[in-house]
N, C-alpha and C positions, 0 to 999 in steps of 0.2 A: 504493500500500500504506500501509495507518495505519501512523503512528509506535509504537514497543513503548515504553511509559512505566505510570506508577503517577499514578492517582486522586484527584484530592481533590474532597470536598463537603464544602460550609458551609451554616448555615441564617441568616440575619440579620434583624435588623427584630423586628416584635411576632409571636409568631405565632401560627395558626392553627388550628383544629381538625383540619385535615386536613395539615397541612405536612412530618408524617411521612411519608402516603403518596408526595407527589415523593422525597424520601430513601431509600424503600425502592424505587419506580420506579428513581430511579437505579443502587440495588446492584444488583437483580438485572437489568436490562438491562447491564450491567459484566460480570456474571458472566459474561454468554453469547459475551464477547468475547475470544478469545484477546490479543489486542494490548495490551489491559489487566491488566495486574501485580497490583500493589497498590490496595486500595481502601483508601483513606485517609479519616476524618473530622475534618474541622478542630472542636477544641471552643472553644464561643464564637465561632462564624462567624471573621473575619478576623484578629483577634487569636490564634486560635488557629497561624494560618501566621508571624506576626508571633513567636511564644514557642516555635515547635514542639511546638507541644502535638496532637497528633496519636493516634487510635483506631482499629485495625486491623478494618475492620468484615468483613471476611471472615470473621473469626473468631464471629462472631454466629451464632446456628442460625437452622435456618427457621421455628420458630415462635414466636421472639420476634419476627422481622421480622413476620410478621402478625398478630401482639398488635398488634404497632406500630403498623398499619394502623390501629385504632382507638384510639389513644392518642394526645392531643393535646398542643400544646406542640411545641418545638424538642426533642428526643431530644438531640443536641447541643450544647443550649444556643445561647444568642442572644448579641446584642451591637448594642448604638449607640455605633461608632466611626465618626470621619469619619477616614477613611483621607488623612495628609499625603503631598504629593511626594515627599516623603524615604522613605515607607515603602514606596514603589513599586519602590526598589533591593534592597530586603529582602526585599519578597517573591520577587521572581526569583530571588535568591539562595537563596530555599531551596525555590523550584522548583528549581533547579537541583543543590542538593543531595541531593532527596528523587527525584530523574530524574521531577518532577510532569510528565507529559504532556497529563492532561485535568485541567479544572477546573470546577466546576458551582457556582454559589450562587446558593441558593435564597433570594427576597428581593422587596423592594418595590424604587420608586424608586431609593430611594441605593445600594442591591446593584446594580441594572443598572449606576448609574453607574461603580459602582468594577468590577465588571466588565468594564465595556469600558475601562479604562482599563489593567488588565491585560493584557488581548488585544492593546490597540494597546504598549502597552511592550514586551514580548515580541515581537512583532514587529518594532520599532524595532530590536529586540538583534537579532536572526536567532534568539531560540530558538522552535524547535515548539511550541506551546501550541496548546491546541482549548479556550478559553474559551467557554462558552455560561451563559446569565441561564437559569434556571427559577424563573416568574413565581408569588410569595404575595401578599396583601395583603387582609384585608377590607374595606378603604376601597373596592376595584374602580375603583382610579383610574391603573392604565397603561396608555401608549398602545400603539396598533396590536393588541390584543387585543380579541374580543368581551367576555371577565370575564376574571375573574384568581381563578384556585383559592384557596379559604379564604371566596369570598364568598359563596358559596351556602348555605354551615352558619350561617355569620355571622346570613345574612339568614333561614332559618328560624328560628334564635334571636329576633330581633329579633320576627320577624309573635310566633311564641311569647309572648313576654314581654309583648306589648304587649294580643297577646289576653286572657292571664290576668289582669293586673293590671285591660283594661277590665272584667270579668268581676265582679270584686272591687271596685270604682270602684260599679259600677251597684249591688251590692248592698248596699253600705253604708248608700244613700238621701243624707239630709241633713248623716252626719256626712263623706263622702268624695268630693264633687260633681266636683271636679276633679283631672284625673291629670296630670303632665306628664313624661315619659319622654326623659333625656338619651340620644341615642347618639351612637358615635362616628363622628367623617367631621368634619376640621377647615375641608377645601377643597372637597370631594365629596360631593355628599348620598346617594349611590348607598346605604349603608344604611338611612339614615335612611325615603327611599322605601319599602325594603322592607317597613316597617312596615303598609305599604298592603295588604299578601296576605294580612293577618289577617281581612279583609273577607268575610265567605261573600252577605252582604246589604244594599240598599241602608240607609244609618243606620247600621250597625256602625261602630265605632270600628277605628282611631284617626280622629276625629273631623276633627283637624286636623294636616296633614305640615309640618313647614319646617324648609329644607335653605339652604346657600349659596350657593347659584347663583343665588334667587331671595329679591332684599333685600328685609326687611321693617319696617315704624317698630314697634316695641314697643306704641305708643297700637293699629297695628291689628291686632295678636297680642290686644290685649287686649279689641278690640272682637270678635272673632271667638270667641274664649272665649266670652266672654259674649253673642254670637248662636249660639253649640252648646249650650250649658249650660240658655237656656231655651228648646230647640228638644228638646231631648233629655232634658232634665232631669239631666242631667250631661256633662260633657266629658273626655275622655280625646286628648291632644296626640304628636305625637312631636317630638319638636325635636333638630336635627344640634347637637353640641357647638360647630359654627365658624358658626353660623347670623346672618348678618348685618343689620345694618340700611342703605340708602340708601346713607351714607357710606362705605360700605364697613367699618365700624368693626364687628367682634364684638361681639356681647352679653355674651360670655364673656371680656371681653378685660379681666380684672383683675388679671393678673400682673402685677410688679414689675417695669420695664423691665429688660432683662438676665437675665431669667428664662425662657431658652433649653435646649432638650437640645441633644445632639452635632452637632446637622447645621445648628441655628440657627433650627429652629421653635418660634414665640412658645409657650409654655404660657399655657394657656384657664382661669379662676378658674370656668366653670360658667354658662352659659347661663340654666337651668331657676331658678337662683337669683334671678337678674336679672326674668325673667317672672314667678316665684312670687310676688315682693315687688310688683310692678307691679299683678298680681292683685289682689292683697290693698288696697293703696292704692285704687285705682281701680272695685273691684266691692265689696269688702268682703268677699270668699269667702277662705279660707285653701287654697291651693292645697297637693295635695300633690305627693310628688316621686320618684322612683325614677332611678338612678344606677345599671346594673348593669358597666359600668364592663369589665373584661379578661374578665369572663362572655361577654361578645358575642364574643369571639375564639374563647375556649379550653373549648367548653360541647360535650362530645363525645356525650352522649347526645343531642342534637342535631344531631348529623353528617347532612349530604344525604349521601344516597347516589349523587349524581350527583356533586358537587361530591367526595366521598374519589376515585371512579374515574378522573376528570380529574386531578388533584391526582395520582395514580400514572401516568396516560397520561403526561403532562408530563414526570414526570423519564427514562421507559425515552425519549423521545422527543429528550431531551438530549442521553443517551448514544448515541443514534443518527447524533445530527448530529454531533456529538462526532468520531466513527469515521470519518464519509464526509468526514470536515474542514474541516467547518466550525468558525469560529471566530466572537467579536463578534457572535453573534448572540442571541439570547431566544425563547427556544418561546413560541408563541400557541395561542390556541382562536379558530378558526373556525367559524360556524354554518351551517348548511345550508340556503338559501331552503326553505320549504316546511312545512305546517301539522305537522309531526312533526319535535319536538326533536333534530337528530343535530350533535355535535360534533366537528370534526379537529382537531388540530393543527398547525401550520405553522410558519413564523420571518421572524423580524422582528430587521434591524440594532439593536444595540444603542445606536446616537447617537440613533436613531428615539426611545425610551426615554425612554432615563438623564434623572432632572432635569428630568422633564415631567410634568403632569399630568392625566390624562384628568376632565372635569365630566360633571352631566349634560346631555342635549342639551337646549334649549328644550321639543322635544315632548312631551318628558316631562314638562313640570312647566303646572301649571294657571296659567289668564291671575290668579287672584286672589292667588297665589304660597303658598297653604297646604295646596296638596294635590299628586298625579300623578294623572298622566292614564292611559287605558286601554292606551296603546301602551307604556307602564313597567310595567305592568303584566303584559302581551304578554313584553315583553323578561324579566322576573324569575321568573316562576312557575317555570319548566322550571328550573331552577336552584335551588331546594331543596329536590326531591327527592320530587315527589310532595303530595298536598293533607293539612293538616293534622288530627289528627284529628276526627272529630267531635264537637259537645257540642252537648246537649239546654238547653231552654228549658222549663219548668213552662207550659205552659195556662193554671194560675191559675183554674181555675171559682170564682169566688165561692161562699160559702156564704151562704145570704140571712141576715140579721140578723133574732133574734128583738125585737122590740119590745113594750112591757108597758104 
């Protein structure tokens, strides 16, 4: 028989277009369970258990909860705290105070980790607890998951953006030859890739992908430019913000040592900058530049609608595992072999997780390291939500020129 206790959800990390829907997955899978009491929301993810700072989400109607369903951002607000040893006494203590029985945070990496770090304290103590991870992140870099919810809006953004701007590149002529498009993925090129579904025909931009997983010398970013540009008569790039050269060294790596957030990842001075200037030296073309920056997370009219659905299966799938008691565990998406997209759910230990990184595989990435291949291709499409829409090209019939 489940334990009878009271609810908490936390949202953490950057978040997502779709990060609501795990949130409201999880209320209303709660509701349908007698054993669960209280549903609690922690505000500012972890920090909120830390202050008591706590929001009775019961009391919410049901048609803000499916507003919410299309409303992006953390509803609860976020937070980049690295949770100390010492705060791991505190939290129990006001599980133990608030009789928190389930605990759900919805999150990237460092949520699974402090997740499971929960579940094992708690345990340690003899208290009940039914910790489980419900997996966000646009970067689509945890392991034991085929994606990770929020990366599919992400990456429709991305093809989006990368398509208009080539669009707007081409028609400029001689004043706009070159585009180069920073996105984000510091370790993980997985969106960066995505930029590739903007593609309907062979020659369509973006002209040239690169990502970090697959190092490259700036001299031959530069040479590639400039074998697109007059191949094409303009070039349009997508370039990962953590995109490397050989050394392993960032392109983007101009921050001021010590110039860290909460978990101790470097901050990036800006890739595309670094290339722009190299351009410019080197071809003599004045490169431009597009930075669309927390757009690529939190751009809702862009929501896949596969990616909101998953993103809601996920969290009632928590509270599920939740009930039959399991604990330390992280809800997954599994794929189904076979020429039609179908998704399940499943779970995956949280040590599996926490504080790891998923890349992309080699197959995915081209032998000359500035594009993907058509098996990334394969793997991405079905994941945001259907084919972009359409846009026309003018004919162009010449009109013959009168001559005198």
């Amino acid at each position: 028989m489940s334990v009878k206790g009271n609810l908490v959800v936390g949202q953490s990390g950057g978040p997502t277009a779709v990060i609501n829907n795990s949130l409201v997955g999880v209320i209303h899978e709660a509701m349908e369970h007698p054993e669960i009491e209280g549903i609690y929301g922690m505000v500012h993810g972890i920090a909120g258990i830390l202050n008591e700072e706590f929001i009775d989400l019961r009391r919410e109607d049901a048609q803000t909860l499916e507003i919410l369903r299309n409303t992006p951002a953390s509803a609860l607000g976020t937070v980049r705290y690295r949770v100390r040893d010492a705060d791991y006494e505190r939290l129990l203590e006001v599980f133990q105070l608030y009789n928190v029985r389930y605990f759900f945070y919805i999150g990237g990496n460092d949520s699974m980790d402090t997740t499971n770090k929960i579940s094992l304290i708690a345990q340690r103590e003899g208290y009940e607890l039914h910790a489980i991870g419900v997996p966000k992140t646009v970067d689509n870099d945890l392991m034991m998951t085929d994606h990770c919810p929020g990366y599919g809006s992400a990456a429709r953004f991305v093809a989006s953006a990368i398509r208009n701007t080539a669009m707007d590149t081409e028609a400029m002529g001689d004043s706009g030859p070159i585009k180069l498009m920073e996105i984000m993925g510091r370790h993980a090129g997985w969106l960066t890739a995505a930029a590739a579904l903007a593609r309907e025909n062979a020659g369509d931009p973006p002209h040239l992908i690169y990502v970090p997983e697959c190092p490259v010398t700036l001299d031959k970013i530069v040479e590639d430019v400039r074998t697109a540009y007059e191949r094409h008569g303009y070039c349009v790039a997508a370039v990962s913000e953590g995109v490397k050269d050989p050394s392993g060294r960032e392109l983007g790596e101009t921050a001021a040592p010590g110039d860290v957030d909460a978990f101790g990842h470097k901050a990036l001075g800006g890739a595309v900058d670094v290339i722009a200037e190299a351009i410019r030296a080197k071809i003599g073309i004045r490169a431009r530049m597009d930075k669309p920056g927390y757009l690529q997370r939190s751009f809702a009219e862009l929501m896949s609608s596969v990616d909101r659905e998953e993103a809601y299966a996920v969290g009632r799938a928590a509270v599920r595992a939740a009930v039959q008691g399991e604990t330390g565990k992280m809800i997954t998406l599994a794929r189904r072999p076979g020429p039609t997209y179908v998704c399940e759910t499943g779970l995956a230990p949280l040590e599996a997780v926490a504080n790891k990184e998923r890349v992309m595989p080699g197959e995915y990435l081209s032998v000359e390291c500035n594009d993907v291949t058509q098996a990334f291709i394969e793997y991405a499409r079905p994941l945001i939500g259907g084919p972009l829409p359409k846009y026309a090209r003018l004919a162009k019939y010449p009109v013959p020129k009168r001559r005198r």
